[in-house]
N, CA, C and O atoms as a GROMACS GRO file, in nm:
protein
  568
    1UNK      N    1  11.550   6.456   8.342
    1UNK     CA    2  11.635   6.565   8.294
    1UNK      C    3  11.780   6.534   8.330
    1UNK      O    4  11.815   6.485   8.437
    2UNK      N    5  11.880   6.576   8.204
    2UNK     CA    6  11.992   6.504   8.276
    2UNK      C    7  12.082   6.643   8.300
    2UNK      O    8  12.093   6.727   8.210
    3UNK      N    9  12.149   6.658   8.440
    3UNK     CA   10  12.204   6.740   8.457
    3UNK      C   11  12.364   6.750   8.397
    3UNK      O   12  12.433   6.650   8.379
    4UNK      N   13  12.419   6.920   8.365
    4UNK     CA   14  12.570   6.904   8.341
    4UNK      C   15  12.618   6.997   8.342
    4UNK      O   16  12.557   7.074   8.268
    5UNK      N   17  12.683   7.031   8.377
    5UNK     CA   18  12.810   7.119   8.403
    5UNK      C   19  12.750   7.263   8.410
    5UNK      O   20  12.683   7.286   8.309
    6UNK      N   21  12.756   7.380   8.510
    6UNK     CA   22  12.690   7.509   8.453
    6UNK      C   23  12.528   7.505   8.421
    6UNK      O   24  12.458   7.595   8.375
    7UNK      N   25  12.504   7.419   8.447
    7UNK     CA   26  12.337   7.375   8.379
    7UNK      C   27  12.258   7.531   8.442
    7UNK      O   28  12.185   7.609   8.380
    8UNK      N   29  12.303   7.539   8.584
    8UNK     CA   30  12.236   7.650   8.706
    8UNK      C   31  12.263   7.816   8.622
    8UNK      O   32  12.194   7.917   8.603
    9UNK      N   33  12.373   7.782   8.596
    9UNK     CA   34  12.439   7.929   8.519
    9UNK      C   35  12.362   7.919   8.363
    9UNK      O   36  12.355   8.031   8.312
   10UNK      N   37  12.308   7.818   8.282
   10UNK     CA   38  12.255   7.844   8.158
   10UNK      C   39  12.107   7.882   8.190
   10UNK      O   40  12.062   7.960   8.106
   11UNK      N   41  12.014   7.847   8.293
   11UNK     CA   42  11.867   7.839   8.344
   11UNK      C   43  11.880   7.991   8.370
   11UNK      O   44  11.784   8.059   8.334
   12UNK      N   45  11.975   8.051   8.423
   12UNK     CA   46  11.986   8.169   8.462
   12UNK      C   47  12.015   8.263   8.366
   12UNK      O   48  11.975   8.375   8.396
   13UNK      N   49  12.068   8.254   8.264
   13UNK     CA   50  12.077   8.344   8.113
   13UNK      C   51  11.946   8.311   8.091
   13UNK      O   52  11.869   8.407   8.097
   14UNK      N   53  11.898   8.203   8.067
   14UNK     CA   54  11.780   8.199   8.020
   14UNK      C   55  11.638   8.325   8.041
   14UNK      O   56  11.564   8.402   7.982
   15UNK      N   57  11.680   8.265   8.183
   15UNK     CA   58  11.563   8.387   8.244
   15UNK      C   59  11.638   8.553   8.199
   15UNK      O   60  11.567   8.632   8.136
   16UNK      N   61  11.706   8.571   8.218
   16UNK     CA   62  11.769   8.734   8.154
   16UNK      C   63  11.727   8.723   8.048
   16UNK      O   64  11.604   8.730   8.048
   17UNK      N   65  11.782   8.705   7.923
   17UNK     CA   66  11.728   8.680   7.785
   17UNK      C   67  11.580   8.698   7.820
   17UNK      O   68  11.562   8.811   7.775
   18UNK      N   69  11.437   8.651   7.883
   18UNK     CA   70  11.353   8.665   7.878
   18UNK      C   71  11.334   8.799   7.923
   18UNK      O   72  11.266   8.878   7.857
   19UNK      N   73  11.385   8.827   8.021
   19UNK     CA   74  11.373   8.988   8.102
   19UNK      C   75  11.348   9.054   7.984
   19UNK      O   76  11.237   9.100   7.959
   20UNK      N   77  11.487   9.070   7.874
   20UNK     CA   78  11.586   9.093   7.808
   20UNK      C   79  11.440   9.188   7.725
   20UNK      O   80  11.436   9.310   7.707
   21UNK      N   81  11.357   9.112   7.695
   21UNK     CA   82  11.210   9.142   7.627
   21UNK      C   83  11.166   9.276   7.592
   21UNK      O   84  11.144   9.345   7.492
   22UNK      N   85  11.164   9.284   7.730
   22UNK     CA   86  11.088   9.426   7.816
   22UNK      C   87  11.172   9.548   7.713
   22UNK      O   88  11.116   9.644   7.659
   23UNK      N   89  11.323   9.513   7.705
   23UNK     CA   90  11.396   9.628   7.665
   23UNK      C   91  11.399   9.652   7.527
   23UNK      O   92  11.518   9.666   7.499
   24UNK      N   93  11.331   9.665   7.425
   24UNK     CA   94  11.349   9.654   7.284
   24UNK      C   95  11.510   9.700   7.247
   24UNK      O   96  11.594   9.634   7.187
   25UNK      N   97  11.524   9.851   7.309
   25UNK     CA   98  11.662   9.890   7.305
   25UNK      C   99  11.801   9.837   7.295
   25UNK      O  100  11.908   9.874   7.247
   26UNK      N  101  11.760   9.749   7.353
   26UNK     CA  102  11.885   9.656   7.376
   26UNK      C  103  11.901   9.520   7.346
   26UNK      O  104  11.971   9.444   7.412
   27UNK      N  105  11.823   9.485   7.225
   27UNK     CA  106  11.788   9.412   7.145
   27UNK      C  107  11.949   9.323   7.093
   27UNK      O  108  11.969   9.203   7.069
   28UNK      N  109  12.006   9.394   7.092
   28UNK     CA  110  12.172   9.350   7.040
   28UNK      C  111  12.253   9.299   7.176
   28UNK      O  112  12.350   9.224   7.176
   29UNK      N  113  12.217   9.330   7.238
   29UNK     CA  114  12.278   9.252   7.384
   29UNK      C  115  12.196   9.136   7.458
   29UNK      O  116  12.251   9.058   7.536
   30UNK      N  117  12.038   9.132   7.421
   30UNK     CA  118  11.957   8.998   7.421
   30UNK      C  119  12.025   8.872   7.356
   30UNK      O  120  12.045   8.764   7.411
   31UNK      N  121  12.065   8.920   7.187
   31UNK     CA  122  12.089   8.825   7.099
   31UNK      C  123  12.264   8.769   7.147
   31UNK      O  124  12.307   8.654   7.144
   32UNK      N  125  12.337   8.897   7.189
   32UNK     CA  126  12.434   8.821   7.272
   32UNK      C  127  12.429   8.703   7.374
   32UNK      O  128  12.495   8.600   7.380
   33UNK      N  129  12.325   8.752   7.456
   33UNK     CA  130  12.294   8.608   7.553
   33UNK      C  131  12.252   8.517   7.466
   33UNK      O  132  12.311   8.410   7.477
   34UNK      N  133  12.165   8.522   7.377
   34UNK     CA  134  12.110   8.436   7.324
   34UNK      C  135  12.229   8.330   7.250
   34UNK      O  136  12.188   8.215   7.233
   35UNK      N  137  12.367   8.358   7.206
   35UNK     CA  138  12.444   8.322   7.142
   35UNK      C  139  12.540   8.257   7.249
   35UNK      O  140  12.604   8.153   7.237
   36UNK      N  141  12.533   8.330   7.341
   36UNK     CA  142  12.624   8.319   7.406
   36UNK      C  143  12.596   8.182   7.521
   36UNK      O  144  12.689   8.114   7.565
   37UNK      N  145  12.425   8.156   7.562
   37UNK     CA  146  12.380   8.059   7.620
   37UNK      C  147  12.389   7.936   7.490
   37UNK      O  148  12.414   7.823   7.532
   38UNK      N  149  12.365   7.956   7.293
   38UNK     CA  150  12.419   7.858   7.245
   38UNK      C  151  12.562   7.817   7.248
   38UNK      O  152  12.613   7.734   7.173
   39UNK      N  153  12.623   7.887   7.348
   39UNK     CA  154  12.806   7.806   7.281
   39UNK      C  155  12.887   7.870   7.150
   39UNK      O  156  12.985   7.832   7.087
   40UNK      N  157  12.776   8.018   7.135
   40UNK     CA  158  12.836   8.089   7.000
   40UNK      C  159  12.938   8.202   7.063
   40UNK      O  160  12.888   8.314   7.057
   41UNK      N  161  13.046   8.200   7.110
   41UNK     CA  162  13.100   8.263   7.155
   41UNK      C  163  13.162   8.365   7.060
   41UNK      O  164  13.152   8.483   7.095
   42UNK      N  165  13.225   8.341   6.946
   42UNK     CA  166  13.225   8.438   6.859
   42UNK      C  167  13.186   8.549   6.800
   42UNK      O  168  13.233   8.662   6.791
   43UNK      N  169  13.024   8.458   6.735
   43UNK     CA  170  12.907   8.548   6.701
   43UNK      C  171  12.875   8.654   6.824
   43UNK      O  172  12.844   8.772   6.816
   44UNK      N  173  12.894   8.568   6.947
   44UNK     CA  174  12.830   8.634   7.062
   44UNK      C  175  12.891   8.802   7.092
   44UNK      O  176  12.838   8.909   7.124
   45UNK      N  177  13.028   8.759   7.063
   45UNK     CA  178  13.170   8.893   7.094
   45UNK      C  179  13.107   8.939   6.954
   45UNK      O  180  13.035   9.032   6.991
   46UNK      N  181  13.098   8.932   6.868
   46UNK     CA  182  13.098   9.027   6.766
   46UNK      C  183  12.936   9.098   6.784
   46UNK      O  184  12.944   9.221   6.775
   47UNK      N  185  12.821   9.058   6.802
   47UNK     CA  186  12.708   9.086   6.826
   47UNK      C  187  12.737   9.186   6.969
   47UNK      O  188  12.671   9.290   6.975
   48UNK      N  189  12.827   9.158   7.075
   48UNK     CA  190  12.845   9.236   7.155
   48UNK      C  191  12.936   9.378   7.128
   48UNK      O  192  12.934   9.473   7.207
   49UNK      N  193  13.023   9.374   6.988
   49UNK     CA  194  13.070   9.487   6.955
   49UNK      C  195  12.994   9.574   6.899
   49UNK      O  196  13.027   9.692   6.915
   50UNK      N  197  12.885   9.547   6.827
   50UNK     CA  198  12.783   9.595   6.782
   50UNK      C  199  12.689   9.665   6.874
   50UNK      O  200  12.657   9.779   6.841
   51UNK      N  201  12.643   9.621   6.978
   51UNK     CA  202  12.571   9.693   7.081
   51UNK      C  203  12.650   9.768   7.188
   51UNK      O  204  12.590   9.832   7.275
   52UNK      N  205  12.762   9.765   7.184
   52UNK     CA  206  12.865   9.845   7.245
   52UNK      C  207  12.854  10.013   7.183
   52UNK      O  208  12.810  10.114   7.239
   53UNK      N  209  12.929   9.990   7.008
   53UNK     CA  210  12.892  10.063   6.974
   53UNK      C  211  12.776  10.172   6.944
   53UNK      O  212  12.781  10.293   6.920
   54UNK      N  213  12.662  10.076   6.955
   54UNK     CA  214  12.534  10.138   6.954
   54UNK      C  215  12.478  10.215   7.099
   54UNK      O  216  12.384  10.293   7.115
   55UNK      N  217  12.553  10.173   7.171
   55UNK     CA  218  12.509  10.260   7.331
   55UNK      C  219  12.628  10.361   7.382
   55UNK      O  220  12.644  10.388   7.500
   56UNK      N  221  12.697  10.406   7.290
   56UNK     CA  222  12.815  10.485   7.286
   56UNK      C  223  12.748  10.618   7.240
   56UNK      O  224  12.781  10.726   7.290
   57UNK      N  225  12.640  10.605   7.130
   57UNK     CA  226  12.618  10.710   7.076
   57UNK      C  227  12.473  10.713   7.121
   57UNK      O  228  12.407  10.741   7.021
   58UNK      N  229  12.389  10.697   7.232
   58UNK     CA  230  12.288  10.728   7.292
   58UNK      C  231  12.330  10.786   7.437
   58UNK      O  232  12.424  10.754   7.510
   59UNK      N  233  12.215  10.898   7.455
   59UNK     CA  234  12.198  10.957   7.547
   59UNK      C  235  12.292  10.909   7.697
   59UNK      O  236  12.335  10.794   7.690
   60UNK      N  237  12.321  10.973   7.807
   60UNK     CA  238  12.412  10.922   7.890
   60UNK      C  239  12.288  10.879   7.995
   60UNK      O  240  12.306  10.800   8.088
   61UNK      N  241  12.171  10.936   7.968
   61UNK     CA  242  12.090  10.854   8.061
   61UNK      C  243  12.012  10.650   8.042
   61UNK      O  244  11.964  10.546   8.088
   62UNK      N  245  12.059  10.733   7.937
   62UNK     CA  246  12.005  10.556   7.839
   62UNK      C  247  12.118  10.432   7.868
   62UNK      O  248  12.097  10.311   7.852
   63UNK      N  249  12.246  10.499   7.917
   63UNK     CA  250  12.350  10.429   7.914
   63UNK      C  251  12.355  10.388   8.094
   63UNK      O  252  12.410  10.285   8.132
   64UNK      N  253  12.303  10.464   8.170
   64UNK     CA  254  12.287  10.448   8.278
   64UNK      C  255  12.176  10.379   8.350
   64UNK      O  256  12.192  10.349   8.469
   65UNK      N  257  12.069  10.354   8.290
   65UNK     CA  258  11.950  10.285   8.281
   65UNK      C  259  12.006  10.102   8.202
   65UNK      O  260  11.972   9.986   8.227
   66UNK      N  261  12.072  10.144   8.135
   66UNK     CA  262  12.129  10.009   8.102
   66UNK      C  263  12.221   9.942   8.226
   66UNK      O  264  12.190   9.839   8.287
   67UNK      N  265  12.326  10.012   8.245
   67UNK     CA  266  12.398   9.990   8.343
   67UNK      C  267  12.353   9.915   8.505
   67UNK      O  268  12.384   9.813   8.566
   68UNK      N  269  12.268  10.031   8.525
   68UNK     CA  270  12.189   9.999   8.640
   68UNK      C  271  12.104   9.889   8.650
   68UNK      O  272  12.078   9.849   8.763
   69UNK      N  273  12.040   9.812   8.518
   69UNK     CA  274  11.972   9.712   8.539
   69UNK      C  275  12.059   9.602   8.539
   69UNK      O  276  12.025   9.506   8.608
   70UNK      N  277  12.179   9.596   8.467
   70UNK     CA  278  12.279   9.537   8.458
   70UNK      C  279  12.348   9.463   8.563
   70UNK      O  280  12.365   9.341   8.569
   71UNK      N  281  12.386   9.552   8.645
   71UNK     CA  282  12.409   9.573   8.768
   71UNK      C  283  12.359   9.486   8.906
   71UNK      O  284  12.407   9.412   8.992
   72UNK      N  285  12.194   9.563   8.855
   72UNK     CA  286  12.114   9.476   8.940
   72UNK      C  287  12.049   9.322   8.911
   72UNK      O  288  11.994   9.242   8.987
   73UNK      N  289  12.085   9.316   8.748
   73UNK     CA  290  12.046   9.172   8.714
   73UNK      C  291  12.115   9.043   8.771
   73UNK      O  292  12.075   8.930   8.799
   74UNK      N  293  12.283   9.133   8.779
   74UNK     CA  294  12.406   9.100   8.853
   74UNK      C  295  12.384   8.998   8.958
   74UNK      O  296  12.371   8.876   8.948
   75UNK      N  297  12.382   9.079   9.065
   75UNK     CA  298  12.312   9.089   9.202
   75UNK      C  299  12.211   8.997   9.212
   75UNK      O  300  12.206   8.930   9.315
   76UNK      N  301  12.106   8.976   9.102
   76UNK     CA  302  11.993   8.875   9.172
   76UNK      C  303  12.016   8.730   9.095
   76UNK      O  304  11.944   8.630   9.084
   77UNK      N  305  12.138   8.759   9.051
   77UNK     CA  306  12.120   8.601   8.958
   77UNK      C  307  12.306   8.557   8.995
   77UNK      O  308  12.360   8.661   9.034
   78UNK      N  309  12.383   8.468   8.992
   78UNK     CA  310  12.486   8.410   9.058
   78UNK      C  311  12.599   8.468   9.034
   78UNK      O  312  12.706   8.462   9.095
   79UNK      N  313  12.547   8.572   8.867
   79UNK     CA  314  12.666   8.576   8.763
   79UNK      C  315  12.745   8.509   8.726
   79UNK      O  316  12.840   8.567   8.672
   80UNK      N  317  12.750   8.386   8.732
   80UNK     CA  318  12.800   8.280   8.667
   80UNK      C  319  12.790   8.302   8.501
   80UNK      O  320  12.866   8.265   8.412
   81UNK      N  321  12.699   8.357   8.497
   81UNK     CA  322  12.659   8.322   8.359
   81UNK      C  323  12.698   8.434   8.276
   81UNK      O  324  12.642   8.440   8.166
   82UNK      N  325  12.797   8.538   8.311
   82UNK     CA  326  12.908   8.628   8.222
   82UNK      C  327  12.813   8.727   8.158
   82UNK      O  328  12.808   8.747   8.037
   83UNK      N  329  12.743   8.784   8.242
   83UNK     CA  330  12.647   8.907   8.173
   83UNK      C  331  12.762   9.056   8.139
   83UNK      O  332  12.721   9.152   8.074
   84UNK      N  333  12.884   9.050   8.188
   84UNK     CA  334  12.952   9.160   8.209
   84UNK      C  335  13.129   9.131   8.129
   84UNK      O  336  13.232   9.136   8.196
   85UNK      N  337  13.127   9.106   7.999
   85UNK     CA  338  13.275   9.053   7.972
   85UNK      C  339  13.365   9.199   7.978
   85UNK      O  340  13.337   9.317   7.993
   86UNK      N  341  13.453   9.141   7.962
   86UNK     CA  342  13.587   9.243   7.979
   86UNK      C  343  13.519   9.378   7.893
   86UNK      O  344  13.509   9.495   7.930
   87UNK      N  345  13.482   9.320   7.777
   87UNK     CA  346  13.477   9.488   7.639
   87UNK      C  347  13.362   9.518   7.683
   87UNK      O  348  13.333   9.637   7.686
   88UNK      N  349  13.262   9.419   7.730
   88UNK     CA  350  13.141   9.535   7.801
   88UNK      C  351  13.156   9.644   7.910
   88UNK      O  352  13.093   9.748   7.926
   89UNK      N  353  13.282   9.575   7.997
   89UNK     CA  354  13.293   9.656   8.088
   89UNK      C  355  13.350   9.778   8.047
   89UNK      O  356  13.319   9.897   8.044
   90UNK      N  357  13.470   9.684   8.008
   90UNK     CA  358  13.584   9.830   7.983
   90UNK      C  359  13.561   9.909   7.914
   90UNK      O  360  13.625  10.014   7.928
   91UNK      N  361  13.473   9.903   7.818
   91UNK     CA  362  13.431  10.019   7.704
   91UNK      C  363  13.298  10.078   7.732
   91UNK      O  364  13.284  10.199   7.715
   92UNK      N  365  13.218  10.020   7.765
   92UNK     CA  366  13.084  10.086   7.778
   92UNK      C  367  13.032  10.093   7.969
   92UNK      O  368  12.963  10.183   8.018
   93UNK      N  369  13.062  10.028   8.010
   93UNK     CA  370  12.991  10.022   8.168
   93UNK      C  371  13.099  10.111   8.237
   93UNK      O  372  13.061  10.217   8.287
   94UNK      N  373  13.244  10.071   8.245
   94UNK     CA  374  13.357  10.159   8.321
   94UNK      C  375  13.328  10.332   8.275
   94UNK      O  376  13.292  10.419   8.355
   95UNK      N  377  13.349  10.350   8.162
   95UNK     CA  378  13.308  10.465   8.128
   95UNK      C  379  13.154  10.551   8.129
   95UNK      O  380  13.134  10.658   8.072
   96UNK      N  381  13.078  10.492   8.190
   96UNK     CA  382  12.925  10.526   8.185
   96UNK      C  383  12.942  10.564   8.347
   96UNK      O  384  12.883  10.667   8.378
   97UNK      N  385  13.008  10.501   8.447
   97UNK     CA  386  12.991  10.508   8.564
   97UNK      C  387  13.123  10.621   8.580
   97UNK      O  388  13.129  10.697   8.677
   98UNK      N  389  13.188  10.620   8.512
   98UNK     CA  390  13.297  10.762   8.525
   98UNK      C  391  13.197  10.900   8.487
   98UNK      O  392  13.191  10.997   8.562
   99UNK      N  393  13.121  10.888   8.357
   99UNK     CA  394  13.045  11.038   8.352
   99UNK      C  395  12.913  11.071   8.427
   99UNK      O  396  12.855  11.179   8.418
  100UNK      N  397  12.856  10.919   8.532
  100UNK     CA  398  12.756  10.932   8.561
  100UNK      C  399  12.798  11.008   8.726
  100UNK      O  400  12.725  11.052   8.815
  101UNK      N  401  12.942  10.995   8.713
  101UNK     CA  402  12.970  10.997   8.876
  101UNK      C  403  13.004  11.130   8.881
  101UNK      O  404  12.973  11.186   8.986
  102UNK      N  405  13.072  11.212   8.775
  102UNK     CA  406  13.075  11.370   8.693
  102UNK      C  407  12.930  11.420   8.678
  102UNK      O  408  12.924  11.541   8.655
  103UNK      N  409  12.846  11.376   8.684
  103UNK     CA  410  12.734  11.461   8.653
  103UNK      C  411  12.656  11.462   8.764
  103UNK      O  412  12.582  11.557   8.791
  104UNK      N  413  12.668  11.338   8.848
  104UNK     CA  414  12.579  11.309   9.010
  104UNK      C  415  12.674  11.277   9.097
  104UNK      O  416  12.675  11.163   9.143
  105UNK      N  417  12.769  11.370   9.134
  105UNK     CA  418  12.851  11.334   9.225
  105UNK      C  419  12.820  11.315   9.378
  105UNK      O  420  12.908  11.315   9.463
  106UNK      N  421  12.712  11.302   9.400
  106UNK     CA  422  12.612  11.281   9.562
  106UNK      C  423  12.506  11.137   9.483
  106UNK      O  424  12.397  11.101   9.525
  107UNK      N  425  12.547  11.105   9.418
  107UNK     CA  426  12.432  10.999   9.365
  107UNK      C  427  12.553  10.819   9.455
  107UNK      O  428  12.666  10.789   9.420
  108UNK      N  429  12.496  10.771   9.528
  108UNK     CA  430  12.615  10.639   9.572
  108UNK      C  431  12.553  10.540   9.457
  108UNK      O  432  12.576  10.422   9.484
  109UNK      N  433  12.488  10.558   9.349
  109UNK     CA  434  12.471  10.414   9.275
  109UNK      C  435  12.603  10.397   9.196
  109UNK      O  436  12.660  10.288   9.192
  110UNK      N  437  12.638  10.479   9.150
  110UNK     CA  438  12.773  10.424   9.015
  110UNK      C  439  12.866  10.408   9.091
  110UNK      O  440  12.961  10.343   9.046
  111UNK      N  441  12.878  10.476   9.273
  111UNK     CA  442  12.963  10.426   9.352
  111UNK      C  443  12.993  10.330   9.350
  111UNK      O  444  13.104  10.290   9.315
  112UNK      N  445  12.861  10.240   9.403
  112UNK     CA  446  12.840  10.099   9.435
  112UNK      C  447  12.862  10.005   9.284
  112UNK      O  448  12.886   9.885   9.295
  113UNK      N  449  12.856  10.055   9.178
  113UNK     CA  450  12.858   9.966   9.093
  113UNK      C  451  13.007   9.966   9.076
  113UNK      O  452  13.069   9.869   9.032
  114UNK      N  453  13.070  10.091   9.117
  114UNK     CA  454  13.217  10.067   9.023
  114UNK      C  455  13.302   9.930   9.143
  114UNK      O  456  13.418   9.890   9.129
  115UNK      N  457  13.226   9.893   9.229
  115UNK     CA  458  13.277   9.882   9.297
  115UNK      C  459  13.432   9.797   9.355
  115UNK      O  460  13.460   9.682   9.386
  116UNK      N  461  13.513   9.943   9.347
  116UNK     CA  462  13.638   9.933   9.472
  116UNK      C  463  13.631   9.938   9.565
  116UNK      O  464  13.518   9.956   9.612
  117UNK      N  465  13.747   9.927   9.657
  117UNK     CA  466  13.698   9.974   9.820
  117UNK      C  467  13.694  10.109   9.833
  117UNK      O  468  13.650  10.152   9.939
  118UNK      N  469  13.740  10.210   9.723
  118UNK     CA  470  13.720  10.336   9.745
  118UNK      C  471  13.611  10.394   9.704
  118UNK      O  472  13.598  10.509   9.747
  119UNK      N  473  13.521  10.354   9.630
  119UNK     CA  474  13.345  10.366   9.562
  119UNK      C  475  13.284  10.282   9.643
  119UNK      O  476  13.173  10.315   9.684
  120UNK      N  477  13.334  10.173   9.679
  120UNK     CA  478  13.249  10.164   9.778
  120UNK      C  479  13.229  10.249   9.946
  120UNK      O  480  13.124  10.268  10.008
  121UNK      N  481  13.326  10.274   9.974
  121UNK     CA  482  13.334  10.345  10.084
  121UNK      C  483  13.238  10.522  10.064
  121UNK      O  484  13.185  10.600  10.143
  122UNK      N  485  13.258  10.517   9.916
  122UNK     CA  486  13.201  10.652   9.888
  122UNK      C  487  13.041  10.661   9.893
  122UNK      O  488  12.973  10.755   9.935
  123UNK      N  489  12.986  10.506   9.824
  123UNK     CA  490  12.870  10.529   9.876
  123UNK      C  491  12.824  10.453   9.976
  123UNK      O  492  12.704  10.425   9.980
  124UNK      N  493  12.913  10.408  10.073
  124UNK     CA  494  12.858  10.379  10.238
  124UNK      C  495  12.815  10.503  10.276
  124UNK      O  496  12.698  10.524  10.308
  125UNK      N  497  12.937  10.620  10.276
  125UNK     CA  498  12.921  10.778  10.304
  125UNK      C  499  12.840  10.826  10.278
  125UNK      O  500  12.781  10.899  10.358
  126UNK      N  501  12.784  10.798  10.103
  126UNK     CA  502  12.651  10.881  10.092
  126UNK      C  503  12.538  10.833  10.161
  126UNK      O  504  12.463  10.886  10.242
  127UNK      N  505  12.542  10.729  10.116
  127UNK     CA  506  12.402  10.628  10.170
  127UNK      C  507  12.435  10.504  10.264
  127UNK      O  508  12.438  10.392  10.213
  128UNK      N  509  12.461  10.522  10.402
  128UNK     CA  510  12.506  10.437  10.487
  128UNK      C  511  12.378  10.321  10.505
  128UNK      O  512  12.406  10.207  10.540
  129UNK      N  513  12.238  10.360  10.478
  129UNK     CA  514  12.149  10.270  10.489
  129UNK      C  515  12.117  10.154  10.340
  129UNK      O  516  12.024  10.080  10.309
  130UNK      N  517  12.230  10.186  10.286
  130UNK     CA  518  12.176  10.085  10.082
  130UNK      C  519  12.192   9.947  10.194
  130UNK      O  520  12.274   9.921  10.282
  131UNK      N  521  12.066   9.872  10.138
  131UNK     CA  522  12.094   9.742  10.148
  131UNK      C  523  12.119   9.629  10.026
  131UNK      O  524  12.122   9.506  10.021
  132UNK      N  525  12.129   9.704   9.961
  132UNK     CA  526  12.183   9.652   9.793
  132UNK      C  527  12.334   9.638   9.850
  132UNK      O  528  12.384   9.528   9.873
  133UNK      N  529  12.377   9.717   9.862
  133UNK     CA  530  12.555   9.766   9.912
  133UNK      C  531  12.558   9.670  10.025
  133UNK      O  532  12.660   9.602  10.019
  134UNK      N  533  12.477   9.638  10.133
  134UNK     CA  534  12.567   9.547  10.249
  134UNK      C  535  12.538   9.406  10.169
  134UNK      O  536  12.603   9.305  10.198
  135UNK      N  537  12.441   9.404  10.072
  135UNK     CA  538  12.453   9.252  10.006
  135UNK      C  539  12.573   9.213   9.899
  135UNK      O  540  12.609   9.099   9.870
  136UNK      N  541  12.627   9.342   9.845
  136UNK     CA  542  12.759   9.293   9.756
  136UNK      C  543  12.822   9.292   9.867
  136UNK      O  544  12.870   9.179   9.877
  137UNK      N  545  12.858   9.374   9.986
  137UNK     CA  546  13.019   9.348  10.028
  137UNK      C  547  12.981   9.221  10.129
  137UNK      O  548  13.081   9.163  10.170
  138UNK      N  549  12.850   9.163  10.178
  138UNK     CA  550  12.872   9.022  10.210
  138UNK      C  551  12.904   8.945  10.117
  138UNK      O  552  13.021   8.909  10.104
  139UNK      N  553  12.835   8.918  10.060
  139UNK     CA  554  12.871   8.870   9.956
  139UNK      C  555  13.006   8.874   9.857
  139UNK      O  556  13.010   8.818   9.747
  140UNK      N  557  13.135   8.962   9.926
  140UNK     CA  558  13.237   8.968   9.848
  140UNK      C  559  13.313   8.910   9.956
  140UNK      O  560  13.416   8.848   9.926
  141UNK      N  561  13.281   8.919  10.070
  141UNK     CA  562  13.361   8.870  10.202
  141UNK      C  563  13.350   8.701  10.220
  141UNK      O  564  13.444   8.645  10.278
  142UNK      N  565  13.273   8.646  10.188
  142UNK     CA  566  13.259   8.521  10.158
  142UNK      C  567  13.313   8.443  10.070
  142UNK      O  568  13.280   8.324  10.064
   0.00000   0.00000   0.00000
């Protein structure tokens, strides 16, 4: 096998894309990875405007269930491999964790995801025992 560049970061979309399965829903953000592990970066952004839009106009729990796996797919894989671009964030994830934090304001997950030092500090406060939370901020200190 010949190794190259990112090889660790493409093995790792790979496996998401498979996760990716489980979710029929989100079928338009699979085919993003899928484009996006070919080098279709284009197709990939435009296939990602498409499922943007499409989770804009579903339920705010559907958007938070997305988020959250998101999040945590984050977390167990290097992120190297760009599961989170700018218009995913800024349009659909930033704003999902603003109304999720309005509706569960004692909840520390969208804390921890938005995470600043001031969301994060918010859900140390709520939940001083997350060990999800002491693995991002090691992991940010490094």
């Amino acid at each position: 096998m010949t190794y190259y560049w990112r090889q660790d970061s493409f093995i790792e979309l790979k496996l998401v894309i498979e996760e990716l399965d489980s979710f029929p829903n989100w079928a338009d953000y699979a085919r993003y990875c899928e484009l996006k592990e070919k080098g279709l970066r284009k197709q990939a952004l435009s296939i990602l405007r498409e499922f943007i839009q499409q989770m804009l106009t579903r339920p705010l729990k559907e958007r938070i269930e997305f988020v959250n796996w998101l999040e945590e797919t984050r977390i167990r894989y290097s992120d190297g491999i760009g599961l989170t671009p700018v218009p995913l964030y800024e349009q659909l994830i930033k704003p999902t964790l603003e109304l999720w934090i309005e509706a569960e304001p004692k909840n520390p997950l969208p804390y921890r995801w938005q995470n600043t030092i001031e969301s994060v500090n918010k859900a140390i406060e709520l939940d001083p025992n997350d060990q999800t939370l002491r693995k991002i901020l090691f992991r940010n200190r490094l």
